[in-house]
TORMI-836244 format. One record per atom (N, C-alpha, C, O, CB): x, y, z; residue in one letter. Coordinates in steps of 0.2 Angstrom, whole numbers, plus 2048, in hexadecimal, padded with zeros to 3 digits. Glycine has a CB too. Layout:
% residues N
XYZA...
% end
This chain:
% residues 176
15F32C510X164328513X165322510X16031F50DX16232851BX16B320510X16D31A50BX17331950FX17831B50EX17031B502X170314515X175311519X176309519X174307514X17331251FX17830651EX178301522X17530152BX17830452FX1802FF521X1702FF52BX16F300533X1702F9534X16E2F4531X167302536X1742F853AX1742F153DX1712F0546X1742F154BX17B2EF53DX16B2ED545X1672EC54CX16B2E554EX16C2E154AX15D2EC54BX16D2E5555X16E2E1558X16A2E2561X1672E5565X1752E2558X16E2DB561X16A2DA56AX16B2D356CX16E2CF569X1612DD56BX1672D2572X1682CB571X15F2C8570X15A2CB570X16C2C8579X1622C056FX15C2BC56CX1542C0573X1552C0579X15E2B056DX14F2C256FX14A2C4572X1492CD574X1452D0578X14B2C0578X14F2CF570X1502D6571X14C2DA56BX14C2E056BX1572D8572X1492D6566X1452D9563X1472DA559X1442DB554X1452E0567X14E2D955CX1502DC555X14E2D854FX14F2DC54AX1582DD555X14C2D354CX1472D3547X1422D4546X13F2D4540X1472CE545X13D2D754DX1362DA54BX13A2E0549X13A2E0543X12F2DB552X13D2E454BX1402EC54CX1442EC545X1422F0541X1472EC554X1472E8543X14B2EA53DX1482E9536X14A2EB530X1512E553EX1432E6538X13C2E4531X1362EA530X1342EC52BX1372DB533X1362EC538X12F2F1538X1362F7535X1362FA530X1292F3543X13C2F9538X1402FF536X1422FF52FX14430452CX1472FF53BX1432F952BX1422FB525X13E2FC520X13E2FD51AX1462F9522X1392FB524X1322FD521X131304520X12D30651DX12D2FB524X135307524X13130F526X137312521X138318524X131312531X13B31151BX13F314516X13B314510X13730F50FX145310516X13B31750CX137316505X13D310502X13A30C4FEX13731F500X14330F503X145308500X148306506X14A30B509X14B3074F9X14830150AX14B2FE50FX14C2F650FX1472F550DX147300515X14F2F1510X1522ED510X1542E9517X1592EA51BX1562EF50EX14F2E5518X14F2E151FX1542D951EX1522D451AX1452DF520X15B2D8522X1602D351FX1602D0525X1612D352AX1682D451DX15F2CB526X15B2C652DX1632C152DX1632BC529X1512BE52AX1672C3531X16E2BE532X16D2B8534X1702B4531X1712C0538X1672B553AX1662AE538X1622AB534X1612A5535X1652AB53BX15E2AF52DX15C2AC529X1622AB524X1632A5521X1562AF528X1662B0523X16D2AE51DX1722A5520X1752A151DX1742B751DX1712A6528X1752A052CX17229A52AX17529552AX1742A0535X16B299529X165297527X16729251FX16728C51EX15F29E527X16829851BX16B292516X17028E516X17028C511X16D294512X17428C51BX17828A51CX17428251CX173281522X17D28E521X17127D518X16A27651AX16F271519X16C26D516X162275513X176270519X17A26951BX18026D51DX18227251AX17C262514X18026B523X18626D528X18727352BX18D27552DX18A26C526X18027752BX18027C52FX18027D535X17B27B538X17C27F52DX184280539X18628053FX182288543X18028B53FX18F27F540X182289547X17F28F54CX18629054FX18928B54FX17828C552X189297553X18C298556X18D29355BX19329455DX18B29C558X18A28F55EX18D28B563X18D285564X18C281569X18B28C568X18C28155CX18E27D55AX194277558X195278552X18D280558X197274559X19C27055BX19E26F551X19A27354DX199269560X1A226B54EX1A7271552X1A8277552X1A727A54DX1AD270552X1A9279558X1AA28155AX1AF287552X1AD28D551X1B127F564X1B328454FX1B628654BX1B3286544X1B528A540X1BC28354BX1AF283543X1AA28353BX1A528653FX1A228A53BX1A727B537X1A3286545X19D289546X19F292547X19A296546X19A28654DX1A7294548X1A929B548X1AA29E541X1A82A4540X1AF29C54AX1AC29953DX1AD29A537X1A729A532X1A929C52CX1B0295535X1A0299534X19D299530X19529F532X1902A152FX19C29052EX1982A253AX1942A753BX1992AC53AX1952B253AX1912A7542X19F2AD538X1A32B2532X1A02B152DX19D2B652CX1AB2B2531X19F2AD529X19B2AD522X1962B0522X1952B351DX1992A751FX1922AF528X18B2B3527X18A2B8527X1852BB524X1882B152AX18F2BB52CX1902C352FX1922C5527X18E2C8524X1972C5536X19A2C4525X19D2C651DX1952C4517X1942C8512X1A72BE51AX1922C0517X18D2BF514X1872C7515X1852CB510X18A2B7516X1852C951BX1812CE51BX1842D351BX1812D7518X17E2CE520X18A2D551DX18E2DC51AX18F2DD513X1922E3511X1942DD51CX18E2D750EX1902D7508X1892D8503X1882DC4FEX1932D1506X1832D4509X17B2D7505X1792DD507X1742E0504X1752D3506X17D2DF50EX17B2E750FX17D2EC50CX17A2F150CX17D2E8514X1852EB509X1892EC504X1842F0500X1842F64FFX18D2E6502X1812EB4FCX17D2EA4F6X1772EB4F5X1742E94F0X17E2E54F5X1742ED4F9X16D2F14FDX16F2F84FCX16C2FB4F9X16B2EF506X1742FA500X1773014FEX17A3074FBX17C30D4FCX179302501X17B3014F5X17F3044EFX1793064EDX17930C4EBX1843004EAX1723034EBX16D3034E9X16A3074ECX1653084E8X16B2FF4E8X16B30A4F0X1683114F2X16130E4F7X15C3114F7X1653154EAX1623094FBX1603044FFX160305506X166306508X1622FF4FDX15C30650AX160305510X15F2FD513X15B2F8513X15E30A516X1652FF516X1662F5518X1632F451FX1652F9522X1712F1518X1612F1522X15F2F0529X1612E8529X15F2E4525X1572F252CX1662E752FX1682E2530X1662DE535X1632E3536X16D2E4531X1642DA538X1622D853EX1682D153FX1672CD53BX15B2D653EX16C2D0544X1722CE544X1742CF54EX1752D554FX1762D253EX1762CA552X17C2C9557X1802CA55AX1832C655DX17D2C7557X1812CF558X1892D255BX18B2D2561X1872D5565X18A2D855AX1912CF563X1922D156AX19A2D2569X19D2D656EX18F2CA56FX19D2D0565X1A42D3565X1A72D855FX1A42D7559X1A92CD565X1AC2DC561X1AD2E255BX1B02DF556X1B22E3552X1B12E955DX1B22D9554X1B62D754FX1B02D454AX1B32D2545X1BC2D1552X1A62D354BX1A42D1546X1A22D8546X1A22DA540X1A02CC545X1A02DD54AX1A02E2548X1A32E5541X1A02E653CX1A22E554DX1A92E5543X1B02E753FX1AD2E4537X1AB2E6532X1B92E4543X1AE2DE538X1A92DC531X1A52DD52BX1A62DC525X1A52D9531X1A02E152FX19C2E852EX19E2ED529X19F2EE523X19B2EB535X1A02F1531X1A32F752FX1A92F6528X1A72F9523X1A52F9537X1AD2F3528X1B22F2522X1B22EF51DX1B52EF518X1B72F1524X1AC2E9520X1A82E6517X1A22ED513X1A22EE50DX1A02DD519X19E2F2518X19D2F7517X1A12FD515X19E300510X19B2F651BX1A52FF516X1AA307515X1AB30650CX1AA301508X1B530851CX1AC30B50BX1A8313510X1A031550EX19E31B50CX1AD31D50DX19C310510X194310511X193313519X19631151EX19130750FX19131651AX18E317522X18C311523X18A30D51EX18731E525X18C30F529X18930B530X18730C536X18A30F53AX18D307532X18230B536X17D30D53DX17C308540X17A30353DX17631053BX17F30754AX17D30354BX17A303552X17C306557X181300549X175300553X16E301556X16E2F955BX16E2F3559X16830254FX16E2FB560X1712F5566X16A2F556BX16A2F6571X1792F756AX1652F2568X15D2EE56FX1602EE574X1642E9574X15A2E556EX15F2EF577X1612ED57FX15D2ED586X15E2EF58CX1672F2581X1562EA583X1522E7588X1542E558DX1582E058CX14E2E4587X1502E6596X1542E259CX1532DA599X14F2D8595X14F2E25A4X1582D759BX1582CE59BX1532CD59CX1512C8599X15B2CA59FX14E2D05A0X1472CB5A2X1432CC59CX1402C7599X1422CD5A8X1422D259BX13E2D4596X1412D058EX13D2CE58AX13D2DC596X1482CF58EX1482CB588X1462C4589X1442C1584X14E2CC586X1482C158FX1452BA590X13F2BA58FX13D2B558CX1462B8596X13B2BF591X1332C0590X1322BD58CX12F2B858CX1302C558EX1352C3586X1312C057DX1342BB57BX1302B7579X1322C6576X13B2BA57BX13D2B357AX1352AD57AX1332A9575X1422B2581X1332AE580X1312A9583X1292A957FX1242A657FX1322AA58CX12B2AF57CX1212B0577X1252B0572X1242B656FX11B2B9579X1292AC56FX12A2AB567X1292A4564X1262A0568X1302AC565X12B2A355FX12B29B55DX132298560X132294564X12B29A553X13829C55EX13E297560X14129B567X1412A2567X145295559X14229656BX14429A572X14A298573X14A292575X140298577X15029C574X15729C574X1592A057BX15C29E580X15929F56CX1552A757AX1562A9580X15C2A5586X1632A5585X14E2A8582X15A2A358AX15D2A058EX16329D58EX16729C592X15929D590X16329B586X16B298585X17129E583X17729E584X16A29257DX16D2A3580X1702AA57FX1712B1584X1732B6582X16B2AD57BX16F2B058AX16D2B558DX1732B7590X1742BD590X1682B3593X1772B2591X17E2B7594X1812BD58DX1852C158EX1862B0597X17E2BB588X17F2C1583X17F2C7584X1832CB580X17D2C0580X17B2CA588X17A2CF58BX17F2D358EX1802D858CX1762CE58EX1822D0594X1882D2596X18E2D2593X1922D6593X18A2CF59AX18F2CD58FX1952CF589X1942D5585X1992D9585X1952CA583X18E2D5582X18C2D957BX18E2E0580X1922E357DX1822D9576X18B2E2585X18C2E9588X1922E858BX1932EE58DX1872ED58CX1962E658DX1A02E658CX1A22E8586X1A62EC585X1A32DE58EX1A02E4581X1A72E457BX1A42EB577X1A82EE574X1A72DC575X19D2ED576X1992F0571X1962F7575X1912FB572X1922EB56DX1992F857BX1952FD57EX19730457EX19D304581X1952FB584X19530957CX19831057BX198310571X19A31556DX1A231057FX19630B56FX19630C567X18E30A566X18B305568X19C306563X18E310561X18631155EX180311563X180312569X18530A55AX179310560X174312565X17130B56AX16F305568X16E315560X17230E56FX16F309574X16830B576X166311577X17330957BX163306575X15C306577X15B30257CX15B2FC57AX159305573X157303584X1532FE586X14E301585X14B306587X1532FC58CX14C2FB580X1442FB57EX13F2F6583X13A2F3580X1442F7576X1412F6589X13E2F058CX1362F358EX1322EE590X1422ED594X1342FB58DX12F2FE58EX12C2FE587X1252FE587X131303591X12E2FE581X12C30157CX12B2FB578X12E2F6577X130307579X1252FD575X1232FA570X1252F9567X12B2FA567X11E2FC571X1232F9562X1272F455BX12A2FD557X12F300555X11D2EC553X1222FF55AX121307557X12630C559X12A30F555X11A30B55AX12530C560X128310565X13130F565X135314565X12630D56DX133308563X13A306562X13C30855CX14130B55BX13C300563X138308556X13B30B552X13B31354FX13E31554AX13A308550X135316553X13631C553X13C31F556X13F324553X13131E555X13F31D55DX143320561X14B31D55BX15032055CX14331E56BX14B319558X152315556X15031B54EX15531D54BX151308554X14931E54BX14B322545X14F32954AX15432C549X142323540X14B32A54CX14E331551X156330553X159335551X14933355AX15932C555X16132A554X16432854FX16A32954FX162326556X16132554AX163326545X16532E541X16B330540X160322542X15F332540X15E33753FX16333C542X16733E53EX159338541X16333C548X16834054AX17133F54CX17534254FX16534054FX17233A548X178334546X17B33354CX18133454DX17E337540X176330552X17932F55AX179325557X17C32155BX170332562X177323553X17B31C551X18031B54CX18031554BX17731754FX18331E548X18931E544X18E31C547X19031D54CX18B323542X190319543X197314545X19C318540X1A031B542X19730B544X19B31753AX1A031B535X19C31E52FX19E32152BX1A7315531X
% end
């Protein structure tokens, strides 16, 4: 398989332990950490909720077009790309998918109860959680009925990524 997977969810739903242990488990796999590419951004880098509001939109579209272009480039190479990345509306979706085509995309949506994401939040180094949480209800409004939904709020690092290879496998996360 020589895809693009893209793990989303919100902050505390797992998807950088999940998206690092899932491309491990490819003989070539490719782990693209969305806020580590935001990360370069070391004079005037802004976060999504960042003032101002318009460089701070403008420069989390660079990041999204930045990881669909190294995912791009992961999969020409016969790579699979695992993304770990934010999504909550179809228009960075769409980013994806059409900086991608006609590569497949797979996309794979964490969806731990809120508590349990608040949980681990709260058992990490940076704790955002709480400033993020209403993400939840957006992300399953705009992203809901596309690709694979997991609550992993039972399952462990193993467990989540075995049930996310079995969906993949069975192409129950494909987008195109």
């Amino acid at each position: 398989m020589s895809a693009a997977v893209i793990v989303t969810g919100i902050p505390g739903a797992g998807k950088t332990t999940v998206a690092c242990a899932l491309a491990q488990t490819w003989e070539r796999g490719a782990h693209i950490e969305a806020d580590a590419l935001q990360g370069m951004i070391v004079a005037g880098g802004l976060w999504p909720d960042g003032e101002p509001r318009d460089e701070a939109m403008a420069q989390l579209h660079l990041r999204t077009r930045n990881a669909a272009a190294l995912a791009s480039n992961f999969v020409d190479a016969g790579i699979v790309a695992v993304v770990d990345d934010i999504l909550v509306v179809r228009e960075r979706l769409a980013i994806y998918t059409e900086t991608l085509a006609p590569r497949p995309v797979d996309l794979v949506v964490l969806a731990p109860a809120v508590e349990v994401a608040l949980a681990r939040d709260a058992g990490r180094d940076k704790h955002v959680g709480e400033r993020w949480i209403h993400l939840d209800a957006e992300q399953r409004e705009a992203l809901g009925g596309l690709g694979f939904w997991l609550d992993s709020s039972e399952l462990d690092v193993a467990q989540t990524v075995a049930s996310v290879r079995e969906a993949l496998a069975a192409g129950r996360a494909r987008l195109t």
